[in-house]
C-alpha positions, 0 to 999 in steps of 0.5 A: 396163652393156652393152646389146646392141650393135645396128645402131642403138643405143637411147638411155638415155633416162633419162641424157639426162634427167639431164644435163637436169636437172644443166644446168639446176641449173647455170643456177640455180646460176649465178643464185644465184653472182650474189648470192653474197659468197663460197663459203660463202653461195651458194645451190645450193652445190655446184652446180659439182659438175654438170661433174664429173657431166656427165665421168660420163656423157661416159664411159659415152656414149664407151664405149656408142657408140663401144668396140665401133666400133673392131673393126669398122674406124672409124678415129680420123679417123671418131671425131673427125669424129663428135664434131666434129659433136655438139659442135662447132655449139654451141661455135660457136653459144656464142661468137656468143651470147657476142659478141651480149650482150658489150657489154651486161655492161659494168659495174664487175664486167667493168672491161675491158669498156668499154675493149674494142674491137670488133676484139679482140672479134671476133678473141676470138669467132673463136678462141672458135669454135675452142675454142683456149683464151686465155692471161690478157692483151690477150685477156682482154677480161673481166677474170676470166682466163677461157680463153674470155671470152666463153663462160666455160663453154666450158672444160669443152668444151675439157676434154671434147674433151682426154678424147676424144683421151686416149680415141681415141689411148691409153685406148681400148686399155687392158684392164679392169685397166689402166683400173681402176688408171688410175681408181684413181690418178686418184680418190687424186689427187681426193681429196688436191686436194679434201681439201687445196684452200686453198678446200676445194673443186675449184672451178676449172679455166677458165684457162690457167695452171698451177694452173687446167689441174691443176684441170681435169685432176684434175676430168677424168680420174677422172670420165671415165675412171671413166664409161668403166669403168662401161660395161664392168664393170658390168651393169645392174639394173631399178630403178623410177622411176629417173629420180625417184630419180635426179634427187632425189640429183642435187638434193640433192647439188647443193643441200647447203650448204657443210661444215666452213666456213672452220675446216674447209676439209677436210670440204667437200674430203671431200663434193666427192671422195665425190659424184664418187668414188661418188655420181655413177657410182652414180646414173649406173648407178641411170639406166641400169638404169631404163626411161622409163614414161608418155607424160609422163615419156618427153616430160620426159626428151626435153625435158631431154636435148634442151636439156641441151647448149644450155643448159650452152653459151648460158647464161653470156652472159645470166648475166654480164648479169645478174651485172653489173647486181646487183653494186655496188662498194664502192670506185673502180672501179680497185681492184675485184676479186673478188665481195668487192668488191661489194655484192649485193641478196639475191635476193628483191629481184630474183627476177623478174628472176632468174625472167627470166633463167632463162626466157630460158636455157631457151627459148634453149637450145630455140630453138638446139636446134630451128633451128640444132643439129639442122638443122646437125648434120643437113647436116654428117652428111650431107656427111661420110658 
């Protein structure tokens, strides 16, 4: 997947694109979650999927932006300063959003919420800010056990920053056949949790306990890795109209309702491991070998990969809003927990409200985008030269 190494390298546009549209299929995703009962009848079903792809293209960016640098003398220092600059903003960013709407998703479905100080509050955004991740207990100001209560999603940015390290201090080293058999072992590994997953699935990996942390590492490590061996083993092709192509298997693969159902927890595990495993790198490469053509498609792209990032991290906190206010507990507020103990209108009872909500997301993400992370990303590069 090498392009010339110039001094300044071209973009792929078309991935930037990508990682726009799996995000935003991560806030209908979450949408639908809102009226779900349980895994088996929630719309845009294997939308949790878009993580692990987001881990594909985090690898093949590490590796084009970052694998020839090293040769010519930039230090780990330099490496986590320039990550710190491109991911770090909107972390921040997410944990002010996430203290700004918290008070407002006081409900049955958040218990711990009404009986939170503001204080505590504040001390969670702080350390939020940091992405240091909370243990479940007085922190856990939600009541979901979250690592970041205020920003459930920040998780994955967490994950995403433990790949950088793993990256700059060891991997970056390994040859090709070294980060093969890595890749290797770690897609088995996939493979045997998805397959056999007591909820047939790879859901999960946002708290910090034992099997929550498994989760995240076994969604991270293959993906990531599996994204960096891709750039340096594989050329890429011309393919037409890429980005159509590619956006609709992404769509599709997101969008594919639950397999095998409750007496077939195993094949929803098989699909999980096949998308990750195959599908994901090869609509990755189908991307990379594509060109952006048209005005308009050039402007889609942009305004995808622009707000890809911001909208992933800003719009969880109008979800638990949301999520809040259509859920009604079936019994004593005391004894609620988990999506079972509520009943939730179906979607079509509340679909302008959900239209709302996802307009919300966008145009967030946008302004954020536009007036806080670019000009702050702008002033730290400056700074840190």
């Amino acid at each position: 997947m090498q392009k010339q190494i110039i001094s300044t390298k071209p973009r792929y546009e078309i991935l930037d694109g990508l990682r726009g549209v799996a995000a935003v299929m991560v806030v209908a995703f979450h949408i639908f979650e809102a009226h779900a009962t349980s895994h088996f009848d929630q719309v845009i079903n294997h939308g949790y999927l878009a993580v692990d792809f987001f881990f594909v293209l985090s690898g093949v960016v590490i590796g084009y932006a970052y694998d020839d640098r090293w040769s010519k003398g930039m230090s780990i220092g330099t490496f986590f300063k320039r990550r710190l600059i491109r991911l770090q903003p909107m972390v921040i960013f997410g944990s002010l959003i996430g203290a700004a709407c918290f008070f407002f998703q006081d409900s049955p479905m958040f218990y711990k919420i009404h009986n939170t100080p503001v204080w505590l509050m504040l001390i969670v955004m702080v350390i939020g800010m940091t992405l240091i991740p909370l243990a479940p207990g007085k922190m856990d100001i939600r009541g979901w056990g979250e690592m970041h209560p205020l920003n459930g999603p920040a998780w994955s940015l967490f994950l995403e920053y433990c790949a950088n390290i793993l990256y700059a201090l060891f991997i970056r080293k390994f040859s090709k056949t070294a980060l093969s058999i890595l890749v290797f072992i770690a897609g088995a590994v996939l493979i045997h949790f998805a397959v056999t997953s007591p909820h047939g699935d790879i859901i999960g990996g946002w708290s910090l306990n034992g099997e929550q942390l498994r989760i995240g590492f076994t969604r991270l490590i293959y993906p990531f890795f599996a994204g960096l061996l891709l750039y340096r083993i594989c050329k890429t092709g011309k393919v037409k109209d890429a980005f159509l192509w590619c956006s609709l298997l992404i769509i599709i693969a997101l969008s594919v309702p639950r397999i095998g159902g409750k007496e077939f927890l195993w094949a929803n595990g098989i699909y999980d491991s096949l998308v990750i495993i195959f599908l994901f790198p090869f609509v990755v490469w189908l991307g990379a070998s594509g060109e952006v053509t048209g005005k308009y498609a050039s402007k889609i792209c942009k305004f995808l990969g622009d707000i890809s990032y911001p909208i992933y991290i800003t719009h969880y906190p109008l979800i638990y809003i949301y999520t809040g206010w259509v859920g009604t507990p079936k019994m004593p507020v005391s004894d609620v927990g988990g999506w079972a103990a509520f009943t939730k209108p179906p979607i079509s009872e509340t679909w302008h409200w959900a239209v709302i909500v996802f307009i919300s997301c966008i145009l967030l993400a946008w302004a954020s985008m536009k007036f806080y992370d670019l000009p702050v990303r702008k002033w730290l590069t400056k700074i840190w030269k």
